[in-house]
BAGURO-551685 format. One record per residue (C-alpha): residue number from 1; residue in one letter; chain; x, y, z. Coordinates in nm, 4 decimals. Each point is the difference from the previous one (the first is absolute). Layout:
<atoms>
{atom NUM 'A' 'A' {X Y Z}}
...
</atoms>
This chain:
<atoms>
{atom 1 'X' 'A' {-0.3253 -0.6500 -2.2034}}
{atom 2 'X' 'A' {-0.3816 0.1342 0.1250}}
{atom 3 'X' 'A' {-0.0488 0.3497 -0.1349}}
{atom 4 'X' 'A' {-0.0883 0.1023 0.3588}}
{atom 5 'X' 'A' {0.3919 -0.0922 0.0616}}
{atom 6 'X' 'A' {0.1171 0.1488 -0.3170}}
{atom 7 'X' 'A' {-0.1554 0.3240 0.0670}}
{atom 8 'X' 'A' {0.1552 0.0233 0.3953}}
{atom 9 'X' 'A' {0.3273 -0.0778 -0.1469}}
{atom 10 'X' 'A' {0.0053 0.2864 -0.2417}}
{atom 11 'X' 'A' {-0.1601 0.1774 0.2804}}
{atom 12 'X' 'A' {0.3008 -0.0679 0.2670}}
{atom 13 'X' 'A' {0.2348 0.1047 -0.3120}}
{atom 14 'X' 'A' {-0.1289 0.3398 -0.0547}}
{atom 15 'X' 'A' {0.0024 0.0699 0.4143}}
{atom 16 'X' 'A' {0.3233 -0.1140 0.0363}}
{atom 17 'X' 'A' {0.1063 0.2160 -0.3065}}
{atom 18 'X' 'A' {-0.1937 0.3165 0.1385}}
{atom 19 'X' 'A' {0.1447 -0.0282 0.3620}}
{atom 20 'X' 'A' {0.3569 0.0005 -0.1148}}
{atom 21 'X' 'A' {-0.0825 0.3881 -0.0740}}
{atom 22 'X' 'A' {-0.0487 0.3064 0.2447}}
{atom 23 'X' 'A' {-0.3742 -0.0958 0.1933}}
{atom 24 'X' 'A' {-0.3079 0.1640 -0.1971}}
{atom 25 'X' 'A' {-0.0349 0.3677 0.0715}}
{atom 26 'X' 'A' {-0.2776 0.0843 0.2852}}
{atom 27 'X' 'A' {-0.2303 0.2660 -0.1386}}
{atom 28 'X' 'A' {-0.0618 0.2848 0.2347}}
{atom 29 'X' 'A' {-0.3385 0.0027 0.1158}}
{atom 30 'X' 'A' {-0.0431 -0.3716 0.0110}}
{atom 31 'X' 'A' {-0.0661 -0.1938 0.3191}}
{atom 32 'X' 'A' {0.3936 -0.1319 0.0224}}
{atom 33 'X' 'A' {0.0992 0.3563 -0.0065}}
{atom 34 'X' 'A' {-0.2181 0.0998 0.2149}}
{atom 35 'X' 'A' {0.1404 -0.3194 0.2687}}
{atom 36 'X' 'A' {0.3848 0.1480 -0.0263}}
{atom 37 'X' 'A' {-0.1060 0.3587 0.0287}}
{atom 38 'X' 'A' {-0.1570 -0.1526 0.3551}}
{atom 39 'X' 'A' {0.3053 -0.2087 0.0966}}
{atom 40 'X' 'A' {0.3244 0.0974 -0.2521}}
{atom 41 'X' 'A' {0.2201 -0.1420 0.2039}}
{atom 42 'X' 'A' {-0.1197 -0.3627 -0.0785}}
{atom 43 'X' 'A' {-0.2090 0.0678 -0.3441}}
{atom 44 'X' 'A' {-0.2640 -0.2492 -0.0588}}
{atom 45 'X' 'A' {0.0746 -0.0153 -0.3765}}
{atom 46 'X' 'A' {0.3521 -0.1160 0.0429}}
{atom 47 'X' 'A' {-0.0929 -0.2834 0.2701}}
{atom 48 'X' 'A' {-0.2826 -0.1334 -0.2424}}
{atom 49 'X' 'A' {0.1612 -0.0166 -0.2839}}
{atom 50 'X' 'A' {0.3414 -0.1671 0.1488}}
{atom 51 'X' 'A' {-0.2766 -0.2479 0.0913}}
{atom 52 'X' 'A' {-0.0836 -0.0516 -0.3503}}
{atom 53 'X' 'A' {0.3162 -0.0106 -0.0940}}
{atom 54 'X' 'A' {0.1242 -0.2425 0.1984}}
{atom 55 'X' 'A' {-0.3360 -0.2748 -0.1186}}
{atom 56 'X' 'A' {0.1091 0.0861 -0.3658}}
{atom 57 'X' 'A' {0.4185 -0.0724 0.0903}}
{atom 58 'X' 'A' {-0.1592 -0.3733 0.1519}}
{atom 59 'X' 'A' {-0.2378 -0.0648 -0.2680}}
{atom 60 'X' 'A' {0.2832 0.0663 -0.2843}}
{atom 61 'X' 'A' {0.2350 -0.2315 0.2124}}
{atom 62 'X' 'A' {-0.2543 -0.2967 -0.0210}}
{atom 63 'X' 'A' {-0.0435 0.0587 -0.3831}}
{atom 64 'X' 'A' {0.3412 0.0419 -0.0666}}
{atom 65 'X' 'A' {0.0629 -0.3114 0.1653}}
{atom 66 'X' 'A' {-0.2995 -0.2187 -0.1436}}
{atom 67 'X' 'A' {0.0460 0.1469 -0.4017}}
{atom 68 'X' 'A' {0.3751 0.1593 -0.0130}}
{atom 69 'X' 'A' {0.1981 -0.2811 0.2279}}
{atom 70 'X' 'A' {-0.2737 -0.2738 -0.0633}}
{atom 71 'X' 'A' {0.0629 -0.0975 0.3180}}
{atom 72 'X' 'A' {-0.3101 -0.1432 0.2113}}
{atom 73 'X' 'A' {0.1185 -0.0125 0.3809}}
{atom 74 'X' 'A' {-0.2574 -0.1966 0.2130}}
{atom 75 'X' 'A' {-0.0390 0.3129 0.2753}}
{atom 76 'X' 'A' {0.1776 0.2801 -0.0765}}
{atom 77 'X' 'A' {-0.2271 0.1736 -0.1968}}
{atom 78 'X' 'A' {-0.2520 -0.0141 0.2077}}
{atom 79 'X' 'A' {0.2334 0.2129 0.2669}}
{atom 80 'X' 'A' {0.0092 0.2342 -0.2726}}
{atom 81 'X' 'A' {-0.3517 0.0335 -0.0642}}
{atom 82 'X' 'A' {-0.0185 0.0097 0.3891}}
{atom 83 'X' 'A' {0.1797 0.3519 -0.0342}}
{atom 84 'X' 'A' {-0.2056 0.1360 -0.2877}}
{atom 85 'X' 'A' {-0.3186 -0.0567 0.1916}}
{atom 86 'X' 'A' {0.1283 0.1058 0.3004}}
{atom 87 'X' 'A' {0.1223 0.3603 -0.1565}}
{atom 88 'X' 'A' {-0.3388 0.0211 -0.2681}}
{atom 89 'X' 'A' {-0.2107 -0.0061 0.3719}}
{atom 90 'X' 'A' {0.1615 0.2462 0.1449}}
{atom 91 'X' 'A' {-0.0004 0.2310 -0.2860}}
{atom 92 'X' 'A' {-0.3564 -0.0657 0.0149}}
{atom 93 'X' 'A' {-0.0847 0.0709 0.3506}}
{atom 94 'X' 'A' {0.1957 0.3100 -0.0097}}
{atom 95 'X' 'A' {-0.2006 0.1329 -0.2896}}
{atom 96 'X' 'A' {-0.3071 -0.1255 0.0133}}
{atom 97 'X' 'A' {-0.2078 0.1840 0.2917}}
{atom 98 'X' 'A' {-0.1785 0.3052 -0.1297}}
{atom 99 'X' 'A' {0.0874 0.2054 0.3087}}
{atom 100 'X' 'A' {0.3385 0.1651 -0.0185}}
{atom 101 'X' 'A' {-0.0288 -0.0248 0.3851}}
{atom 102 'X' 'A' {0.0276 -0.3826 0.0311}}
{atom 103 'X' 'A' {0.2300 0.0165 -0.3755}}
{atom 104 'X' 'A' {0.2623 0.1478 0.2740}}
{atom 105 'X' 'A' {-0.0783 -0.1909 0.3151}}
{atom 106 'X' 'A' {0.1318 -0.3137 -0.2331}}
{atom 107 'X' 'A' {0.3091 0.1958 -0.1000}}
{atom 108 'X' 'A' {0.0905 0.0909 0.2933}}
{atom 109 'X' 'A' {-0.0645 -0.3384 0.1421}}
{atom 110 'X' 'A' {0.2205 -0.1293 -0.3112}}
{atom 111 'X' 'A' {0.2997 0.2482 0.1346}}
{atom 112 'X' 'A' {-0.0272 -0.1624 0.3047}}
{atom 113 'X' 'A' {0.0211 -0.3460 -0.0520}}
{atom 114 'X' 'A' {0.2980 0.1114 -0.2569}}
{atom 115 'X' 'A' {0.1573 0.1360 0.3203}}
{atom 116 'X' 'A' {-0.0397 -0.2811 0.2357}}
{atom 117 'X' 'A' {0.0983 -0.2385 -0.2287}}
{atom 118 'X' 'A' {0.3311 0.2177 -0.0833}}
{atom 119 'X' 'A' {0.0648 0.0244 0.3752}}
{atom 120 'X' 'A' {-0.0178 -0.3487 0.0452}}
{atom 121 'X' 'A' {0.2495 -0.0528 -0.2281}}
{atom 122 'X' 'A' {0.2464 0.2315 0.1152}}
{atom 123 'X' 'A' {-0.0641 -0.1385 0.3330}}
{atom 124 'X' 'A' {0.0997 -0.3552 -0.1436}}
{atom 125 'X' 'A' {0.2888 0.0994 -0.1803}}
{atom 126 'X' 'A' {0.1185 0.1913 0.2570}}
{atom 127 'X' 'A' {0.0752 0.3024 -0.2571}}
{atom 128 'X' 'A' {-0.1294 0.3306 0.1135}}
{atom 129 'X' 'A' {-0.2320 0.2328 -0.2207}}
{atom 130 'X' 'A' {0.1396 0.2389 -0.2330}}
{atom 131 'X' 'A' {-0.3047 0.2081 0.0030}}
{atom 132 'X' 'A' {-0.1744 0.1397 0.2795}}
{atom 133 'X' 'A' {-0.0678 -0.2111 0.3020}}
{atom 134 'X' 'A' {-0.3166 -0.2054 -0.0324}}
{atom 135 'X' 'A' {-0.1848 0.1675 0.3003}}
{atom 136 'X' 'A' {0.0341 0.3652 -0.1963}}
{atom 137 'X' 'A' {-0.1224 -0.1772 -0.2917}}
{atom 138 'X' 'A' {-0.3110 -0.2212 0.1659}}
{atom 139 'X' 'A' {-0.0513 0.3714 0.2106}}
{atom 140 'X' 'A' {-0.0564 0.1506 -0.3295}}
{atom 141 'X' 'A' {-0.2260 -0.2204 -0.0982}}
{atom 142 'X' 'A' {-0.1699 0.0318 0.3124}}
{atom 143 'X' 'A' {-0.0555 0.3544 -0.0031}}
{atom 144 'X' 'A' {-0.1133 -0.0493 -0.3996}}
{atom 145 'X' 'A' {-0.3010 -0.2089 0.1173}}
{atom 146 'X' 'A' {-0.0537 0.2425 0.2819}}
{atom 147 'X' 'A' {-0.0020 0.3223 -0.2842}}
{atom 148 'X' 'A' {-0.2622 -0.2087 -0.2327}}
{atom 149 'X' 'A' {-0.2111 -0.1297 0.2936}}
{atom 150 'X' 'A' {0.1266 -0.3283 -0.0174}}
{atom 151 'X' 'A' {0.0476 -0.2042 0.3089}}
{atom 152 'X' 'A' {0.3847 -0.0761 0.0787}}
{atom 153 'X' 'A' {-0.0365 -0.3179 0.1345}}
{atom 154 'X' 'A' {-0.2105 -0.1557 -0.2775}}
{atom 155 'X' 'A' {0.3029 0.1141 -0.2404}}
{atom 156 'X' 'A' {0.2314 -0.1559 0.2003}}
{atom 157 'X' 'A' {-0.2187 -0.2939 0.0124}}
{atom 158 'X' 'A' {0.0301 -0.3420 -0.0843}}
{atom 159 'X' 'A' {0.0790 -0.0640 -0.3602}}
{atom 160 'X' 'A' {-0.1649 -0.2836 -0.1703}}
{atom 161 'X' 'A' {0.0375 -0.0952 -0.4068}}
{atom 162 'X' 'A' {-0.3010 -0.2392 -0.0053}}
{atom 163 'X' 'A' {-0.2245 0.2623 0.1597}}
{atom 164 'X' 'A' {0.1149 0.2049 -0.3082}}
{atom 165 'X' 'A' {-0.1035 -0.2386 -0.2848}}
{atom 166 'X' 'A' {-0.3247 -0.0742 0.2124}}
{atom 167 'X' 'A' {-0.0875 0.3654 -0.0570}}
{atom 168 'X' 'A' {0.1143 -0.0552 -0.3887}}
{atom 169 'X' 'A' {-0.2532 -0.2558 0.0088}}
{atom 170 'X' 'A' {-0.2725 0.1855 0.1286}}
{atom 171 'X' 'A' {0.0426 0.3499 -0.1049}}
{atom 172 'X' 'A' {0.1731 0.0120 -0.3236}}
{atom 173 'X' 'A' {-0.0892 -0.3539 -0.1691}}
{atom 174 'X' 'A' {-0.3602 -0.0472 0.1844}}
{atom 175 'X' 'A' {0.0784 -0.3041 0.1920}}
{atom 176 'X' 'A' {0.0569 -0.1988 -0.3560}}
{atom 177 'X' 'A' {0.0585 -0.3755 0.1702}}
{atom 178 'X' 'A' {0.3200 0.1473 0.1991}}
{atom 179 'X' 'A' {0.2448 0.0640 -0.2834}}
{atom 180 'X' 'A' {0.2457 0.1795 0.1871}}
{atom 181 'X' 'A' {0.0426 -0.1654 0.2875}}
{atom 182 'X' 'A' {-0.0720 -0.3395 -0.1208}}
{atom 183 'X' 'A' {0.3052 0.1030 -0.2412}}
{atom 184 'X' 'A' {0.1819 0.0774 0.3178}}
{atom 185 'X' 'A' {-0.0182 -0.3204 0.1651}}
{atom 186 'X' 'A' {0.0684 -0.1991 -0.2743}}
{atom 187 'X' 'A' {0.3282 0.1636 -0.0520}}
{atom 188 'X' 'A' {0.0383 -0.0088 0.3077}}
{atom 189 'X' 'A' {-0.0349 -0.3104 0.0526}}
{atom 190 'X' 'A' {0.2766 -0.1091 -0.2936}}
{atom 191 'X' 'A' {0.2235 0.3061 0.1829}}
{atom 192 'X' 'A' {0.0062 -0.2007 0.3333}}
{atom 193 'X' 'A' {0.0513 -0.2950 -0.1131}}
{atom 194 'X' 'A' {-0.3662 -0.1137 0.1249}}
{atom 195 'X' 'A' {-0.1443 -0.3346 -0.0998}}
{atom 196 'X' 'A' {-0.3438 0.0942 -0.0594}}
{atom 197 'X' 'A' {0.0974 0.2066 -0.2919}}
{atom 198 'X' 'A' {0.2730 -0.2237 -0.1456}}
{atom 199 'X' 'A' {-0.2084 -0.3473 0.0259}}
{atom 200 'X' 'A' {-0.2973 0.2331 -0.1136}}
{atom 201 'X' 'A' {0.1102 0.1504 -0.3128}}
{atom 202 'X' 'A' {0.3057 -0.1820 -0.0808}}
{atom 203 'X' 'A' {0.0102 -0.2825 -0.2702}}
{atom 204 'X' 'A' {0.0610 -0.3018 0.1538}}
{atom 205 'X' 'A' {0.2245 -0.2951 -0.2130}}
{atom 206 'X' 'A' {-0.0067 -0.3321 0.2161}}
{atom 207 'X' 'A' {0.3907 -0.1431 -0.0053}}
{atom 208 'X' 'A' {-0.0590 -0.3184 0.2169}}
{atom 209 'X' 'A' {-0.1876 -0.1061 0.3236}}
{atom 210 'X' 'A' {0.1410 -0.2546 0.2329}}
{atom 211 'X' 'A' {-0.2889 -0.0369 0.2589}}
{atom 212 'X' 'A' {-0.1078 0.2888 0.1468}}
{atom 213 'X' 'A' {0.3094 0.2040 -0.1329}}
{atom 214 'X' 'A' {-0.1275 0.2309 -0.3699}}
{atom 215 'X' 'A' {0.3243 0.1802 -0.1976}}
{atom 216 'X' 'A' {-0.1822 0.2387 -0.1846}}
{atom 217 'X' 'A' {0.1046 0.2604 -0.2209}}
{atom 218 'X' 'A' {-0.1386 0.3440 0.0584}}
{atom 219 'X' 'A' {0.0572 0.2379 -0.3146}}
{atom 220 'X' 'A' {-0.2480 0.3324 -0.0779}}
{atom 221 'X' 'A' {-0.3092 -0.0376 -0.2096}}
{atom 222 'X' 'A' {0.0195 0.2706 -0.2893}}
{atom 223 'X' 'A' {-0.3081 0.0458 0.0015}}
{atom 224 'X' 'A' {-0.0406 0.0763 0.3396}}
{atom 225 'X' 'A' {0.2898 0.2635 0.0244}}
{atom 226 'X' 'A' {-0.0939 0.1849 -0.3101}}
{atom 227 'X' 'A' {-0.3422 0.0361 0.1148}}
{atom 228 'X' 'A' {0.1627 0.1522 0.3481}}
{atom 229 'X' 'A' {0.2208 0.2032 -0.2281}}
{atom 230 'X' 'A' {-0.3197 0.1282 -0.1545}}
{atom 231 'X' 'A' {-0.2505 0.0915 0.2678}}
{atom 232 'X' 'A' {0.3382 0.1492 0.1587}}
{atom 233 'X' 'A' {0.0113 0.2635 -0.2997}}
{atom 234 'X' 'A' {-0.3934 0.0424 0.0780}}
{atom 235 'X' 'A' {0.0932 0.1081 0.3524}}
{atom 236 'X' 'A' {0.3188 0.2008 -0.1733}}
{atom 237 'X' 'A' {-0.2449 0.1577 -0.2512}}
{atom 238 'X' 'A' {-0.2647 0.1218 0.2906}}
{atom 239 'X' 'A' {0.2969 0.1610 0.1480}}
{atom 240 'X' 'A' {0.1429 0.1689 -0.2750}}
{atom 241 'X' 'A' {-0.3483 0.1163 -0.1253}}
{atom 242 'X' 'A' {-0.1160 0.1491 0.3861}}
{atom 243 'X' 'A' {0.3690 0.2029 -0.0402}}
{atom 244 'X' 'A' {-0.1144 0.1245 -0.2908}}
{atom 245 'X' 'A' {-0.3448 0.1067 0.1134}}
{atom 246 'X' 'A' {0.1758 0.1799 0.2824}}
{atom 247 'X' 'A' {0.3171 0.1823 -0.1715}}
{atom 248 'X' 'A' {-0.2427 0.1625 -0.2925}}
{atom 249 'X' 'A' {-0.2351 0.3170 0.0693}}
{atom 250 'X' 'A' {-0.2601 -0.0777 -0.2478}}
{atom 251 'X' 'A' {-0.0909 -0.3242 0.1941}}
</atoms>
């Protein structure tokens, strides 16, 4: 195994260890405590680190699959590593700008989308909310942006993932070649069932040809995935380390 993938593993093992105990304590007086004092009803700290939480939960289901089942599925985890990048990108561009201002515009924007997409599913269910009804809630919101000088339609805006890891790319990782979102679309890609990625990366065994007709037999190149798996605990590690710059004073 390349040290490089020996060192994320062990990496991924100590995350998953530390996040099965109560979150790191936010120091008072550092930026993150400074973000719930201004909104305590959402608190910044908690939404970015469920974010990390959740890419470390996905990135110890891929190795527990790969080195504890020894199981190598062609696309599945690639859906997992989907996740992980997904949640390390928004933990990112929640913690990243140096303005607490736009730090809470993204929250907030966050709460929303958390409250659309809740609604919708109640609405397709047909079961009815438990909590208070979502126009009290998205009002609240509302009148959050208003009370930081935020505008109320931008945080009930249009929600887009890939816009997200764009700004990973450019603002936190210096536009290195894409990483995030060309992470993204690969997994994506293997998540939708899209041939681009499959023909693309997949290792390709030829079982016969008659003609035109090719049986082939797609199966995951190691290689490939663990090197996924690894610049996935890169994106992970960026994440984590930006938490940490934010829930500690002395920073």
């Amino acid at each position: 195994m390349p040290p490089h993938v020996a060192r994320a593993l062990r990496q991924i093992n100590e995350w998953q260890k530390a996040t099965s105990e109560p979150s790191p304590v936010v120091e008072a007086g550092s930026s993150l405590s400074g973000d719930d004092a201004k909104v305590p009803t959402l608190r910044m700290s908690s939404a970015a680190y469920q974010c990390f939480t959740h890419a470390v939960d996905h990135l110890h289901a891929v190795q527990a699959l790969l080195f504890e089942a020894k199981v190598i599925h062609s696309y599945a985890p690639y859906s997992l590593l989907r996740a992980a990048v997904e949640a390390a990108g928004e933990a990112i561009w929640l913690l990243e700008p140096s303005s607490r201002q736009e730090r809470i515009r993204r929250c907030l924007k966050r709460a929303y989308e958390n409250v659309r997409k809740g609604k919708e599913f109640m609405d397709l269910s047909g079961l009815q909310p438990s909590g208070r009804p979502h126009d009290e809630r998205v009002q609240e919101l509302r009148d959050l942006a208003t009370q930081h000088g935020l505008d109320p339609n931008g945080i009930c805006g249009r929600w887009s993932t890939q816009a997200q890891l764009k700004y990973v790319d450019e603002a936190a990782l210096a536009g290195k070649e894409a990483l995030a979102q060309n992470l993204w679309q690969i997994c994506s890609g293997f998540a939708h069932g899209r041939e681009w990625a499959t023909l693309g990366l997949l290792e390709r065994t030829v079982h016969s040809q008659v003609g035109n007709m090719v049986q082939i037999r797609l199966s995951s190149s190691t290689e490939v995935l663990l090197n996924m798996l690894y610049m996935t605990t890169l994106l992970t590690g960026k994440a984590k380390g930006l938490y940490d710059i934010r829930r500690t004073c002395h920073q």
